[in-house]
C-alpha positions in Angstrom: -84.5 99.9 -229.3 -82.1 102.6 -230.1 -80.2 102.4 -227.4 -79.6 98.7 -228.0 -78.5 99.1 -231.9 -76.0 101.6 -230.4 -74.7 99.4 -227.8 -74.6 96.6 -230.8 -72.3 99.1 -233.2 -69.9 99.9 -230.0 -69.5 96.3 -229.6 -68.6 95.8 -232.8 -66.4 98.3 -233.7 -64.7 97.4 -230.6 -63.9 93.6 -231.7 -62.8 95.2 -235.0 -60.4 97.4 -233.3 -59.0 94.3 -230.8 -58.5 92.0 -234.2 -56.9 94.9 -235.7 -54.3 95.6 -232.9 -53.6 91.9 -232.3 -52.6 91.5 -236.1 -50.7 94.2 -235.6 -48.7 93.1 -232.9 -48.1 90.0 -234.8 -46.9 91.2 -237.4 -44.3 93.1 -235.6 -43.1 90.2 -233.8 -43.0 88.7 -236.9 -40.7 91.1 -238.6 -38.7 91.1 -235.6 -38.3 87.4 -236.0 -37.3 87.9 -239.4 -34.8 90.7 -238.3 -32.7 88.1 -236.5 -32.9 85.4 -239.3 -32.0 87.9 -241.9 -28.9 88.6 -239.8 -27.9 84.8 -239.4 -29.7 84.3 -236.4 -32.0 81.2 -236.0 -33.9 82.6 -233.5 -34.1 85.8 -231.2 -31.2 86.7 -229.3 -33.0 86.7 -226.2 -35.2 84.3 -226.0 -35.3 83.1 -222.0 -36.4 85.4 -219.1 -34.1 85.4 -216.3 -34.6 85.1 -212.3 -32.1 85.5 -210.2 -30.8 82.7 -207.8 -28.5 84.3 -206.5 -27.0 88.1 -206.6 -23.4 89.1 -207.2 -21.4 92.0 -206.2 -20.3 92.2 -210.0 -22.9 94.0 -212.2 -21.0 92.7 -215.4 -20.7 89.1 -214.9 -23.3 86.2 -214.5 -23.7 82.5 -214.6 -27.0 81.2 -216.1 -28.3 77.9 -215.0 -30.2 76.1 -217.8 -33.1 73.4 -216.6 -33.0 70.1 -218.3 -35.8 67.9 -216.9 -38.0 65.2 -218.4 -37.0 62.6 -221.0 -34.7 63.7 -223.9 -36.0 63.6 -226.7 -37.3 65.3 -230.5 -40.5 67.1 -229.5 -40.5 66.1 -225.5 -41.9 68.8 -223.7 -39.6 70.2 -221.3 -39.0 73.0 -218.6 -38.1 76.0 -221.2 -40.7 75.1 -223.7 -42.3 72.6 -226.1 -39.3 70.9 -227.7 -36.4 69.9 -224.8 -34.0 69.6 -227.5 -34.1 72.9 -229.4 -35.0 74.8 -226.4 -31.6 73.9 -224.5 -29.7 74.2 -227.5 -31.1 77.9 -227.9 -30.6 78.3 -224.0 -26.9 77.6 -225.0 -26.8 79.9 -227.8 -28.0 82.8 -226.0 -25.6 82.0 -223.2 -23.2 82.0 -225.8 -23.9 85.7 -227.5 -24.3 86.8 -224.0 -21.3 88.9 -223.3 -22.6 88.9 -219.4 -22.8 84.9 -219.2 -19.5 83.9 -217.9 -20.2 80.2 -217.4 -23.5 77.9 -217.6 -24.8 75.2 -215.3 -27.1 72.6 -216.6 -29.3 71.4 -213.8 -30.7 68.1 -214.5 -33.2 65.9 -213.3 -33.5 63.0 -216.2 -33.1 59.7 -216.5 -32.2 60.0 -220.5 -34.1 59.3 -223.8 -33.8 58.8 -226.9 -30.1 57.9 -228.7 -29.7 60.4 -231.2 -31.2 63.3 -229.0 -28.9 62.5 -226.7 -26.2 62.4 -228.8 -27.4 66.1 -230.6 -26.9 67.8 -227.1 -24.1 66.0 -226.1 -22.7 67.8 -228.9 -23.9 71.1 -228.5 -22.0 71.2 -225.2 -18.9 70.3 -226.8 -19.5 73.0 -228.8 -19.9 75.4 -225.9 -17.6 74.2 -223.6 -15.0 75.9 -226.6 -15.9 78.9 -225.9 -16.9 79.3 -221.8 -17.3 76.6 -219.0 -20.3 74.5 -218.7 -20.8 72.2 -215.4 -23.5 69.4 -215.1 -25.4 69.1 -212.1 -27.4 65.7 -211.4 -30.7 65.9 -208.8 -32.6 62.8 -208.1 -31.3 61.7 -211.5 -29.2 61.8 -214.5 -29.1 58.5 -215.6 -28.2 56.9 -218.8 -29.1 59.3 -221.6 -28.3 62.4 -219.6 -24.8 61.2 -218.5 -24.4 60.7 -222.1 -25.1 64.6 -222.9 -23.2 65.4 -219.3 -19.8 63.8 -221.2 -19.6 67.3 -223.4 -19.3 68.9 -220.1 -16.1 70.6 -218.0 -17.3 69.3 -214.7 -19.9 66.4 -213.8 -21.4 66.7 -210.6 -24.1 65.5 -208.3 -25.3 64.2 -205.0 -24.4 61.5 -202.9 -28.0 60.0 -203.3 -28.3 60.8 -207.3 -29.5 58.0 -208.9 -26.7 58.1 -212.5 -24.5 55.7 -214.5 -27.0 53.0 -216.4 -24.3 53.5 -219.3 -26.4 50.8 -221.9 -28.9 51.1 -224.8 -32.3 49.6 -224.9 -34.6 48.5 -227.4 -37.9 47.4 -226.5 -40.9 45.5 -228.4 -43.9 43.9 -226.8 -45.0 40.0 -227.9 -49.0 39.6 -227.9 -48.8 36.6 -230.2 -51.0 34.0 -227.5 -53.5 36.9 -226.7 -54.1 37.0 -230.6 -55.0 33.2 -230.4 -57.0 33.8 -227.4 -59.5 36.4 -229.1 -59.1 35.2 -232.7 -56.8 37.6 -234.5 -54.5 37.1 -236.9 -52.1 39.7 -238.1 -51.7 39.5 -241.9 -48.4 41.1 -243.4 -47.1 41.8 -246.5 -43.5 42.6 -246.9 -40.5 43.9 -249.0 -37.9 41.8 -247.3 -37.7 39.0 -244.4 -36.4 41.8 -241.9 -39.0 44.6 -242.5 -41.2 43.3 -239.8 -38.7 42.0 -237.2 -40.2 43.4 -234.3 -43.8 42.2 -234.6 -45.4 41.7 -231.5 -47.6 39.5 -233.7 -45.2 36.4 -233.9 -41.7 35.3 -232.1 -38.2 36.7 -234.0 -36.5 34.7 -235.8 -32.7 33.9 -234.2 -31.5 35.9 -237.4 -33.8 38.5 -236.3 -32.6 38.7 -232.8 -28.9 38.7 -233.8 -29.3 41.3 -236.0 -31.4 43.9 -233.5 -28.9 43.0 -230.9 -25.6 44.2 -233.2 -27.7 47.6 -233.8 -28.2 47.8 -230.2 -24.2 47.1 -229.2 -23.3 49.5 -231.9 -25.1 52.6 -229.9 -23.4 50.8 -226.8 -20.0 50.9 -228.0 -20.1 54.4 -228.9 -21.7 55.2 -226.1 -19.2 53.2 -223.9 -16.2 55.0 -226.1 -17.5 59.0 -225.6 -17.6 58.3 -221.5 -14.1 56.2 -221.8 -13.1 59.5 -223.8 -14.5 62.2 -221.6 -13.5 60.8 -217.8 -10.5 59.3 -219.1 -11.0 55.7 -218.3 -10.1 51.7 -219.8 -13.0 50.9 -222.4 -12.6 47.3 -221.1 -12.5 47.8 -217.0 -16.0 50.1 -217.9 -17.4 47.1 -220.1 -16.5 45.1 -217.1 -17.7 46.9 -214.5 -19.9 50.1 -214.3 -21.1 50.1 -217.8 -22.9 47.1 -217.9 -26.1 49.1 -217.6 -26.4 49.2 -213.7 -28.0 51.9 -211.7 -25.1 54.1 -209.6 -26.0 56.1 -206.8 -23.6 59.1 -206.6 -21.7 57.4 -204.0 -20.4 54.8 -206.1 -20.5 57.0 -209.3 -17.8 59.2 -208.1 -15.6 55.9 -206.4 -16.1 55.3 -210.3 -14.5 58.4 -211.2 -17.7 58.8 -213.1 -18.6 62.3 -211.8 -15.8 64.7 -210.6 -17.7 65.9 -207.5 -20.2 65.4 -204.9 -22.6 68.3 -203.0 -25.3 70.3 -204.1 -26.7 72.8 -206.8 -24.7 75.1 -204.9 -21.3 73.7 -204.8 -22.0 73.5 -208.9 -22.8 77.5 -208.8 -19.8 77.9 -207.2 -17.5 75.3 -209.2 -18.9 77.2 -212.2 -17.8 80.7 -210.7 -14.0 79.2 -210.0 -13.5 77.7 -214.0 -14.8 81.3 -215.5 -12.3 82.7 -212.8 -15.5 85.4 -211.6 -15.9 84.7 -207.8 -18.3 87.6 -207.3 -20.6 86.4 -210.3 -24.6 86.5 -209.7 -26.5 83.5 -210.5 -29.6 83.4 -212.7 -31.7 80.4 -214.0 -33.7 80.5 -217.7 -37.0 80.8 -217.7 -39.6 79.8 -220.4 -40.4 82.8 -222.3 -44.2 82.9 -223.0 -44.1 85.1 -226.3 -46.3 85.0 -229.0 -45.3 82.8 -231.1 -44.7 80.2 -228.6 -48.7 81.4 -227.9 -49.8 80.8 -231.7 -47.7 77.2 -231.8 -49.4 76.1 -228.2 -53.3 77.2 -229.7 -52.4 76.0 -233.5 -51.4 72.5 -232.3 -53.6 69.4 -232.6 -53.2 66.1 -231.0 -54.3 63.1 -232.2 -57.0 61.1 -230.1 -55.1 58.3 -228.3 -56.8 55.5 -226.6 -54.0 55.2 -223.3 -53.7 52.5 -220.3 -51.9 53.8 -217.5 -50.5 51.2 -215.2 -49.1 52.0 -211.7 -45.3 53.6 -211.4 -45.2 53.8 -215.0 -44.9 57.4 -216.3 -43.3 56.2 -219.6 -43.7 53.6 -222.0 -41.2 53.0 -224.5 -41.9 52.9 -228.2 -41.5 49.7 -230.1 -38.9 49.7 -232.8 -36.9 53.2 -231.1 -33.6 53.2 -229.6 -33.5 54.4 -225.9 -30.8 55.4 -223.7 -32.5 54.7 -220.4 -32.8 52.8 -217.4 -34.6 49.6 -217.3 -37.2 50.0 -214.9 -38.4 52.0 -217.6 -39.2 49.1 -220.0 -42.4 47.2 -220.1 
């Protein structure tokens, strides 16, 4: 009996001691954190592990590869973490402060997303490309979406078999107005104005209503349509015309469309990206997910909501009603 009240203290006092240490260590890494805001950092410089692809005979010099794979998108999941977005703009930051990092490939494999994600890191690699070279590499595909974000790039590049191009915008809405009648529903709506339900599924649109949805959709088009005319230097009107009328290119035809500047292999992109930051003997290293932990805390301290799903075959994605997509259309329902 003693023996067991002993054993029952040590236990004890050893949980105590764990909790105590593992506060502890948070609270460093929180401070630490706080270090790099306080200096006008938004996050740590180095946030990304690094594996090396392949080695260099310069020590000094490097070329990170940053993974982009997945739909783009606020929140998507993708290969450096839980928010595709953020986690490649932070990629490109740290490439950025990285004295080392002499150019940065972004290997893709996407066929796009959402408009305005899109649009934020199309940006952020107009914003790098000022300061070091950044190459684009397509796999099975960069399509729609992700050739929108390739346009801030130096170099486009892909394979001969990359699916790419579907250079259109996409919104989607689904109509279950006879299945209501054919299980007695009816949806009941009360509204501020005759547009704030125009894409009910629960009755047809209105022509009004499918005028006006259409002029929001050509207006992400034309800008869309004017940033690749822009970045591969091509007639807004001959694109309309021809390979941006939301077709699917594969890289064969892409580049006879001047659309990408060269065909090969991850590879040949290391190596392009070697030549434009003028360091031949460069190694080669890709970003990892780091898996700190705060990243940790966030993964345990999230809750999902309970979702009642259908999955139908070759359909991996559905498309919200109501959102603005930049991808392909097998992709709609």
């Amino acid at each position: 009996m003693k023996k067991s009240g002993c054993l029952l203290a040590f236990l004890f006092i050893a949980v105590c001691v764990s909790m105590l240490v593992n506060f502890l260590l948070i609270a460093a890494l929180g401070t630490k954190q706080a270090i790099h805001v306080a200096a006008g950092q938004g996050f740590p410089t180095h946030t990304f592990e690094e594996e090396l692809l392949q080695p260099g005979s310069s020590k000094h010099s490097k070329i990170a590869v940053i993974p982009v794979y997945g739909i783009i998108g606020f929140g998507s999941e993708g290969a450096l973490g839980l928010d595709m977005v953020e986690d490649v703009k932070n990629a490109l930051a740290q490439a950025e402060s990285d004295p080392e990092v002499k150019a940065v490939v972004l290997d893709v494999d996407s066929p796009g997303g959402e408009v305005t994600a899109s649009d934020v890191l199309y940006n952020a690699l107009l914003e790098f490309r000022s300061s070091k070279p950044v190459i684009v590499y397509f796999n099975a595909i960069g399509a729609s979406g992700a050739y929108y974000m390739a346009c801030g790039a130096n170099w486009i590049m892909c394979n001969d078999t990359t699916f790419t191009g579907s250079i259109g915008v996409i919104i989607s809405t689904l109509n279950y107005r006879n299945l209501f009648g054919k299980i007695g529903l009816e949806s009941v709506v009360f509204k501020s104005g005759k547009f704030k339900d125009m894409l009910s599924g629960s009755r047809e649109m209105s022509p009004e209503e499918q005028e006006y949805v259409q002029s929001l959709v050509m207006q992400s088009y034309d800008r869309f349509l004017g940033i690749v005319a822009e970045a591969r230097s091509l007639d807004p009107q001959t694109l309309r015309d021809g390979p941006a009328d939301g077709r699917i290119l594969s890289g064969t035809d892409a580049f006879a469309a001047k659309l990408v500047d060269q065909l090969g292999y991850v590879e040949d992109a290391y190596d392009k990206a070697r030549d434009l930051a003028g360091e031949p003997d460069a190694e080669v290293v890709r970003y990892l997910r780091s898996y700190s932990f705060d990243r940790i805390l966030r993964f345990f301290g999230e809750s999902k909501a309970s979702t009642f799903q259908i999955d139908l075959p070759g359909k991996k994605y559905a498309l919200e009603p109501g959102r603005v997509y930049l991808l392909p259309p097998f992709f709609a329902p």
